[in-house]
C-alpha positions, 0 to 999 in steps of 0.5 A, spaced: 349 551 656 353 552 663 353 547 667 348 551 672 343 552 667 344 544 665 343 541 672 337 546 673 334 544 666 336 536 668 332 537 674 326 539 672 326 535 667 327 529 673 321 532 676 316 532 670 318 525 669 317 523 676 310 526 675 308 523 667 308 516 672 301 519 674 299 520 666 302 513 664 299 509 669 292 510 664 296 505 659 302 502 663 298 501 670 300 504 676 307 500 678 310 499 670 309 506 669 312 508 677 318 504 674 318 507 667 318 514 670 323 513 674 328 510 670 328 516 665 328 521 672 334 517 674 337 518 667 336 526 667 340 526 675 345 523 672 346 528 667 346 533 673 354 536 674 356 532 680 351 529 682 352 523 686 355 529 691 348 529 694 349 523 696 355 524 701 354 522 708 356 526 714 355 523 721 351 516 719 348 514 725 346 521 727 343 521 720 340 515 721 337 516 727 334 523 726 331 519 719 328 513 723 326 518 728 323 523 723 319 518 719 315 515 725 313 521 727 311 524 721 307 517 720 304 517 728 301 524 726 298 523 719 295 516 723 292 519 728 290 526 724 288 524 717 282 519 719 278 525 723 279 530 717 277 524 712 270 523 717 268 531 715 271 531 708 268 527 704 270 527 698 278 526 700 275 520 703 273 518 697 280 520 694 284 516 699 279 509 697 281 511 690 288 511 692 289 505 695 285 501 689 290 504 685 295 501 689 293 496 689 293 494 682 297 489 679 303 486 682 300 490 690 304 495 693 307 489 697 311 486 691 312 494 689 316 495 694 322 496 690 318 500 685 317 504 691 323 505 695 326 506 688 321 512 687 323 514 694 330 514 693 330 519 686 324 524 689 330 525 695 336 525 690 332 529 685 328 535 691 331 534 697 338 533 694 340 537 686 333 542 686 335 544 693 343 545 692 341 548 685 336 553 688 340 555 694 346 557 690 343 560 684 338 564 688 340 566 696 338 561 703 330 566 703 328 564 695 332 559 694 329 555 700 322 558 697 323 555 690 325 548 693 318 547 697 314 549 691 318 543 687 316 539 691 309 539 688 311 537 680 310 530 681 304 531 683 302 535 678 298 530 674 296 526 680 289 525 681 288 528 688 288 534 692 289 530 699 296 527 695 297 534 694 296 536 702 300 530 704 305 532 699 307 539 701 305 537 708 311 531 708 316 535 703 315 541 708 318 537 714 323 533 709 326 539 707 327 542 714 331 535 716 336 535 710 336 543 712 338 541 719 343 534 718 346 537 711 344 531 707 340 526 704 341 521 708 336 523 714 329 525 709 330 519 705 329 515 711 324 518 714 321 519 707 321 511 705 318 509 713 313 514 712 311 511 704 312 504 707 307 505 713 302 509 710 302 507 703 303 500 704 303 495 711 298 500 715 294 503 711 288 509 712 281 507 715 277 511 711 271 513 713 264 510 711 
C-alpha cells in the first residue's frame, strides 16, 4: 500500500471510529464511549505518514487570535439564532433536549471536559488537519476542498439528530475556511474547542416549551 493510499485508508477509519461513539454510548454511555472511540481514532492518526506535521504552528499569536475570535462569534451566532428556529421547528427542539440529557449523563459534560477537548483536538487533527492535506494534494484545491467538507459529517453518521448535523456542516464550513486562511490547525481548534465549551457545556441552549 502507498503511503498516500494508507494515510487515506487510516483517515476514514479515524472518522468511523469517531463516529461509532454514538453507537457505543448504547452500551458504554455516552462519555466511556466518547473516550473509547477517541482512543482508537488516535490510534489510526498515528499510522497516517507524517502526521503529527498537521500540528506545525506558523505565527502563534496570529493563530490564536484568529481561533479566539472565531470561536466567540461562531458561539454568539448559534446563541442568538438557533432559539428562534427551535420555537418554529419543534421537533429539533426536542432533539436538542434529548441532546443535553445525553450530556448530561454520567459524570456531566463538566467533569467530561477532558473527554471533550479530547475529542476536540482528534476532529481537528483527523478533518481539518489529514482528511484535508490528503484530499487537497490527491484530488485538486475545487474537489479536494469539496471532499473535506463532506468528511466533516462522518462523525455524525450515527448520531441521533439532524440539528447535530445542521450544526456539524454549519460549524466544519466555517472551520475549514479558518484553517484554509491561517494554514494550519491551530486557529479552528480553538475556535472549535470555545464553541463546544460554550455551547455544549457552561451556556447551554434554551429550548423552547
Amino acid at each position: 500500500m502507498t503511503p498516500a493510499r494508507r494515510g487515506g485508508a487510516f483517515s476514514l477509519l479515524a472518522l468511523l471510529s469517531l463516529g461509532a461513539a454514538w453507537l457505543l454510548r448504547h452500551w458504554l454511555g455516552l462519555w466511556p464511549a466518547q473516550a473509547s472511540a477517541g482512543l482508537a481514532a488516535g490510534l489510526c492518526l498515528l499510522a497516517v505518514p507524517d502526521s503529527l506535521k498537521e500540528f506545525q504552528v506558523r505565527n502563534a499569536r496570529r493563530e490564536l487570535s484568529l481561533g479566539l475570535l472565531v470561536g466567540l462569534v461562531l458561539l454568539l451566532a448559534t446563541e442568538l439564532l438557533v432559539p428562534p428556529v427551535l420555537r418554529y421547528v419543534p421537533f429539533l427542539g426536542r432533539e436538542l433536549a434529548a441532546l443535553y440529557a445525553l450530556l448530561a449523563s454520567e459524570p456531566g459534560a463538566l467533569r467530561a471536559v477532558p473527554v471533550l477537548l479530547t475529542i476536540v483536538l482528534l476532529e481537528e487533527w483527523a478533518l481539518r488537519g489529514v482528511v484535508t492535506t490528503y484530499s487537497l494534494r490527491q484530488l485538486g484545491p475545487r474537489v479536494g476542498m469539496a471532499v473535506a467538507l463532506a468528511a466533516t459529517l462522518i462523525p455524525m453518521l450515527f448520531a441521533p439528530s439532524w440539528l447535530l448535523w445542521a450544526l456539524a456542516l454549519g460549524l466544519g464550513t466555517s472551520l475549514l475556511a479558518l484553517r484554509q486562511l491561517t494554514g494550519g490547525l491551530l486557529a479552528p481548534l480553538i475556535a472549535h474547542a470555545v464553541w463546544d465549551l460554550g455551547v455544549l457545556v457552561l451556556w447551554p441552549l434554551v429550548v423552547p416549551r
